[in-house]
C-alpha atoms as a printed R data frame, in Angstrom:
   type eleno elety resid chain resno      x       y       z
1  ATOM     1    CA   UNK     A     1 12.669   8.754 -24.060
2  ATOM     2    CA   UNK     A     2 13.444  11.898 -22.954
3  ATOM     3    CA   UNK     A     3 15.481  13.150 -19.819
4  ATOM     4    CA   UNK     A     4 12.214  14.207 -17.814
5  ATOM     5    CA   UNK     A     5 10.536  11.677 -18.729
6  ATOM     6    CA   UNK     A     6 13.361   8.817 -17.168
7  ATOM     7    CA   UNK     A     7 13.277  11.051 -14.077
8  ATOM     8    CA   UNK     A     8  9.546  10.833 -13.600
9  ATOM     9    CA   UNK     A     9  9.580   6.972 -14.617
10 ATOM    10    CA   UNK     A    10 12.732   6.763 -12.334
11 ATOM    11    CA   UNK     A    11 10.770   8.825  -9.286
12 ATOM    12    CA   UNK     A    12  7.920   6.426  -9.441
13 ATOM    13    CA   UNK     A    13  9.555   3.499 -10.058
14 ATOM    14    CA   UNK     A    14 11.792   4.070  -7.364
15 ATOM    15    CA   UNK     A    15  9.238   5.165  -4.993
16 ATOM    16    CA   UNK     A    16  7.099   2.338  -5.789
17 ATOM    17    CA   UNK     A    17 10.071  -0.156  -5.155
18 ATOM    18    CA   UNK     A    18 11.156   1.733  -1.671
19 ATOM    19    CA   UNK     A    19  7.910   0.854  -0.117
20 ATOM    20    CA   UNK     A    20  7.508  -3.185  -1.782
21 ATOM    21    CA   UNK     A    21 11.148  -3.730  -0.389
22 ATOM    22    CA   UNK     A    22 11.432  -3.949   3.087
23 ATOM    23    CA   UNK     A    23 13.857  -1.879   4.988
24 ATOM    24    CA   UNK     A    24 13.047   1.387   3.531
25 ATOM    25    CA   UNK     A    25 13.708   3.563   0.599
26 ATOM    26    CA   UNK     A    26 17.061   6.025  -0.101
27 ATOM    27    CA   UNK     A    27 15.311   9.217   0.226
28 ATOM    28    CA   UNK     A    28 14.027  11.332  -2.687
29 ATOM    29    CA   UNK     A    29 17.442  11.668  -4.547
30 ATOM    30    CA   UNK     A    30 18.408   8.167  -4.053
31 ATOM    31    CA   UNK     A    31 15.137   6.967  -4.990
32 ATOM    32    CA   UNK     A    32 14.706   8.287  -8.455
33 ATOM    33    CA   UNK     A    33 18.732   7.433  -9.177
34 ATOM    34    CA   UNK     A    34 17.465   3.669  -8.004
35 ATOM    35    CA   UNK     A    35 14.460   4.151 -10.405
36 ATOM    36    CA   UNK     A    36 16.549   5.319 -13.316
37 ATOM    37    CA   UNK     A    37 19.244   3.040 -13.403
38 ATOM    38    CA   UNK     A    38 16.668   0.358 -11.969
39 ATOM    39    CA   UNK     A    39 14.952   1.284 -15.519
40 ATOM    40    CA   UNK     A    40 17.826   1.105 -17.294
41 ATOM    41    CA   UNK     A    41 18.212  -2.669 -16.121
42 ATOM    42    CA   UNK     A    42 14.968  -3.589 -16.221
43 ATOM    43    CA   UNK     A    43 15.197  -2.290 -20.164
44 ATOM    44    CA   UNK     A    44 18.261  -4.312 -20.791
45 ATOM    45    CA   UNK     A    45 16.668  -7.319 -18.790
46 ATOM    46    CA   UNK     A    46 13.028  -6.732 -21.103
47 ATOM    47    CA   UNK     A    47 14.536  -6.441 -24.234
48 ATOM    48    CA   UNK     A    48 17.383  -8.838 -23.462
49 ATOM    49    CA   UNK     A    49 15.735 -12.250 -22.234
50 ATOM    50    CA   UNK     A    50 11.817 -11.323 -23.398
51 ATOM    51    CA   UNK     A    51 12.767 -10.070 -26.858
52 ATOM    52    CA   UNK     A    52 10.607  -6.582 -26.018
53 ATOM    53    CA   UNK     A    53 11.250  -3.639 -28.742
54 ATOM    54    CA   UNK     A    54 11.223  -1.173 -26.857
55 ATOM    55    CA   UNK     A    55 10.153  -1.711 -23.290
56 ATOM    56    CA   UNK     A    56 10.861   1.888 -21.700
57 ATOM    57    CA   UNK     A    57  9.060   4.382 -24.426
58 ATOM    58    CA   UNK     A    58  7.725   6.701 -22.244
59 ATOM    59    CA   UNK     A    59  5.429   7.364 -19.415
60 ATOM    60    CA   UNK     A    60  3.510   4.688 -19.554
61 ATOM    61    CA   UNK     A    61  2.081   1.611 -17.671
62 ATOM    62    CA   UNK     A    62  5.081  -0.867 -19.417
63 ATOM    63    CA   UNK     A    63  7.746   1.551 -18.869
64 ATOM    64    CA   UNK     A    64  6.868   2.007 -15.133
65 ATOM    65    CA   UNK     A    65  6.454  -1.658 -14.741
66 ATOM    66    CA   UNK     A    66 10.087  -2.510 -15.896
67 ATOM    67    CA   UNK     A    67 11.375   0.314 -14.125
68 ATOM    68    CA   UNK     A    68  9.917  -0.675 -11.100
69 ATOM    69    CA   UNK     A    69 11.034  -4.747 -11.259
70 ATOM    70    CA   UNK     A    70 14.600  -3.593 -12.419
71 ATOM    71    CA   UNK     A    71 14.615  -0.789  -9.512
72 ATOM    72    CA   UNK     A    72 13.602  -4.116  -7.081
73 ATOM    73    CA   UNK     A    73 16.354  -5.837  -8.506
74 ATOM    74    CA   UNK     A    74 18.710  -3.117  -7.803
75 ATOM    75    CA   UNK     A    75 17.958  -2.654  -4.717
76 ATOM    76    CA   UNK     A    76 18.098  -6.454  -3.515
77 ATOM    77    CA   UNK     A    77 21.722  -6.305  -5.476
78 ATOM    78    CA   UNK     A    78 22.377  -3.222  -3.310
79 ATOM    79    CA   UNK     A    79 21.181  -4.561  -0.204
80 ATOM    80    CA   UNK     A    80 23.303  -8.070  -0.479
81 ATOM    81    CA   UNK     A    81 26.536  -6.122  -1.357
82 ATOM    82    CA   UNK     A    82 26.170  -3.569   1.171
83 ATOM    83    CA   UNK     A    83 25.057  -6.486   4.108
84 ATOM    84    CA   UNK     A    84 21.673  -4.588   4.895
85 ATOM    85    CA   UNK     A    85 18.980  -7.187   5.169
86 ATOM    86    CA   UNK     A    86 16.920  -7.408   2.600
């Protein structure tokens, strides 16, 4: 997957996951860095425990979808280390 496509997977992911985790998002930076690397777990997590082949391959409903659970993830992990409330 290509570099513009993990930032536009990585905007909506983290966009998406801002507004389903209460407290609100990191702003417009912060949210597609959450979305990327909340992609990048959310691949590792897909192809790791649910034997996916390749679960981020593009802009796509599946790639979005793991993006977005491992950008929730992230930001829960992020939340209980920093002490904000999640």
């Amino acid at each position: 997957m290509g570099i513009l496509s993990w930032i536009i997977v990585g905007l909506i992911a983290g966009w998406l996951a801002g507004l389903v985790v209460k407290g609100g998002g990191f702003g417009c930076v912060g949210d597609i860095i959450v979305g990327v690397v909340g992609g990048l777990l959310g691949g590792w997590i897909a192809s790791s425990f649910f034997h996916m082949g390749d679960p981020m391959s593009g802009i796509n409903f599946e790639s979005i979808v793991v993006a977005f659970i491992g950008a929730v993830i992230l930001i829960i992990i992020l939340r209980l280390i920093s002490g904000r409330r999640v």
